[in-house]
C-alpha positions as CSV (number, residue, x, y, z in Angstrom):
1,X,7.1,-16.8,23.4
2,X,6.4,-16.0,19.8
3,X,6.5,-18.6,17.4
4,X,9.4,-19.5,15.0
5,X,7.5,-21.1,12.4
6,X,6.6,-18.8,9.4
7,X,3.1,-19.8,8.9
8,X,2.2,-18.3,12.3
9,X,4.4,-14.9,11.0
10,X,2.7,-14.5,8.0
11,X,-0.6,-14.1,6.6
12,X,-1.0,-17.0,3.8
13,X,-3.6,-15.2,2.0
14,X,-1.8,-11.8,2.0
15,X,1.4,-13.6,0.7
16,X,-0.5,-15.2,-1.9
17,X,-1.6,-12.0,-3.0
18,X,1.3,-10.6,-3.2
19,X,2.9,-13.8,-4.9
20,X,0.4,-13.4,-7.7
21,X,0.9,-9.9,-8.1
22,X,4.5,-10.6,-8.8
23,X,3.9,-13.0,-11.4
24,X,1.3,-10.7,-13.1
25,X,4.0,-8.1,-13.4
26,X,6.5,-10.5,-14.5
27,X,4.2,-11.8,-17.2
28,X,3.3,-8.5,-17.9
29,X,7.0,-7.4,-18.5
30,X,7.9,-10.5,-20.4
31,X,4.9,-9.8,-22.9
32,X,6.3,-6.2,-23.5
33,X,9.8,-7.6,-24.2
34,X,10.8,-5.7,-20.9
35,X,10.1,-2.7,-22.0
36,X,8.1,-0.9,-18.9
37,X,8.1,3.1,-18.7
38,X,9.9,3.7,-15.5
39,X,7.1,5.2,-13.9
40,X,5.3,2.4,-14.4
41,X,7.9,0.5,-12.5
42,X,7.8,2.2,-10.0
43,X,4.0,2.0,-9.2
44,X,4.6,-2.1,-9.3
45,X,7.5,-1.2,-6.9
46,X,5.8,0.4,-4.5
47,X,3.2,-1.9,-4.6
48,X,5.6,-4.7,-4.5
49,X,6.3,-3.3,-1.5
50,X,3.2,-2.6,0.4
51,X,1.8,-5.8,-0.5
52,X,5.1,-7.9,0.6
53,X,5.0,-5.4,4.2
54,X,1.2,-6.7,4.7
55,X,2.0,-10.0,4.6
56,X,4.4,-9.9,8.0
57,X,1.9,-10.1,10.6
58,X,4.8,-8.0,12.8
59,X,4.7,-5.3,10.2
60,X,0.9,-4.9,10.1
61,X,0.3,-4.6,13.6
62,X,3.0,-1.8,14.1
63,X,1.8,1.4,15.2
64,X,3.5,3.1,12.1
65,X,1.6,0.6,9.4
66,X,-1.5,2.7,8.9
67,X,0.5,6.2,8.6
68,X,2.5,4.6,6.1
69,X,-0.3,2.7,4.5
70,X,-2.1,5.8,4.1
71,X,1.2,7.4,2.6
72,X,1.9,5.4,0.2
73,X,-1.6,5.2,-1.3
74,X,-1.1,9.2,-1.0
75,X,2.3,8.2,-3.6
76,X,0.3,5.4,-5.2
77,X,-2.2,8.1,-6.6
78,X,0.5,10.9,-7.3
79,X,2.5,9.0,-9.1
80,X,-0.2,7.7,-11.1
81,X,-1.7,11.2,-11.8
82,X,2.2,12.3,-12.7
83,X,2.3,9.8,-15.3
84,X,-1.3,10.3,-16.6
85,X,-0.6,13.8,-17.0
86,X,-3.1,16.9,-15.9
87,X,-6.4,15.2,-17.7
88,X,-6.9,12.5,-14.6
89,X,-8.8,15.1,-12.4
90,X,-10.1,12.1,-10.6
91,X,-6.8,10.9,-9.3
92,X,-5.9,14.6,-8.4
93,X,-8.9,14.4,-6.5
94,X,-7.8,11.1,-4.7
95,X,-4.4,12.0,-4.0
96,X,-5.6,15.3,-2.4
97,X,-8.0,12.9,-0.4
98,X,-5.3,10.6,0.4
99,X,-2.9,13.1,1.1
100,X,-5.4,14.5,3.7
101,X,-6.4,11.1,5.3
102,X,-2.3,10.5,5.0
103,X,-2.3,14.1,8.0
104,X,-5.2,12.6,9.8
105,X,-3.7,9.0,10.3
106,X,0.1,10.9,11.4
107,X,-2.1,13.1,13.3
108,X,-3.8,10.0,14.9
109,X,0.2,8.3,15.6
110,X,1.2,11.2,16.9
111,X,-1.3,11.9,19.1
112,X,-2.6,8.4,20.1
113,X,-5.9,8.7,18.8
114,X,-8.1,7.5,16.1
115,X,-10.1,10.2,14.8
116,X,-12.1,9.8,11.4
117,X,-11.3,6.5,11.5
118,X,-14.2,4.0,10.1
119,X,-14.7,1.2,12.8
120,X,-16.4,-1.5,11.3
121,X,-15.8,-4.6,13.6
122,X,-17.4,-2.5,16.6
123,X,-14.4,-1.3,18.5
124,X,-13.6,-5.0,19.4
């Protein structure tokens, strides 16, 4: 029976996180007097977002969680080398990376694998 309390749904540190990156971006948009470019908003969204998903233990341990992880830092670095503008070769370069690890991880969901994954607690 899973448990009702939300301690045992969450992950405390991951909600802190995501808790204090709130507040940064709130004190960050009071300082500028509100005004934020609306790109930039929308890389604290998406963020937002991600960070506030990880938190919910029942979010992280869905299948779909590391496709979508690996899209959105596929969206994380586009956007980000969108607003830059073409002189940011290295995000090009990561959301090319991402976008590629993005296909392997759908790949890996589709397919119920986990190749060119890094396993780093041993398979356990």
């Amino acid at each position: 029976m899973p448990s009702n309390t939300l301690r045992d749904r969450i992950s405390v540190w991951r909600g802190l996180v995501t808790v204090g990156f709130l507040l940064a971006v709130v004190a960050l948009t009071v300082a500028f007097d509100g005004r934020i470019r609306p790109s930039l908003a929308l890389l604290c969204g998406l963020t937002f977002v991600f960070l506030l998903g990880s938190a919910v233990d029942a979010v992280r341990t869905h299948p779909l969680y590391t496709p979508l992880s690996a899209i959105y830092t596929t969206l994380l670095f586009g956007v980000a080398y969108v607003v830059t503008g073409s002189d940011a070769g290295v995000l090009l370069a990561l959301t090319g990376l991402s976008a590629l690890g993005a296909l392997v991880e759908i790949y890996n969901y589709t397919h119920g694998t986990s190749y060119l994954r890094l396993d780093f607690d041993g398979g356990s």
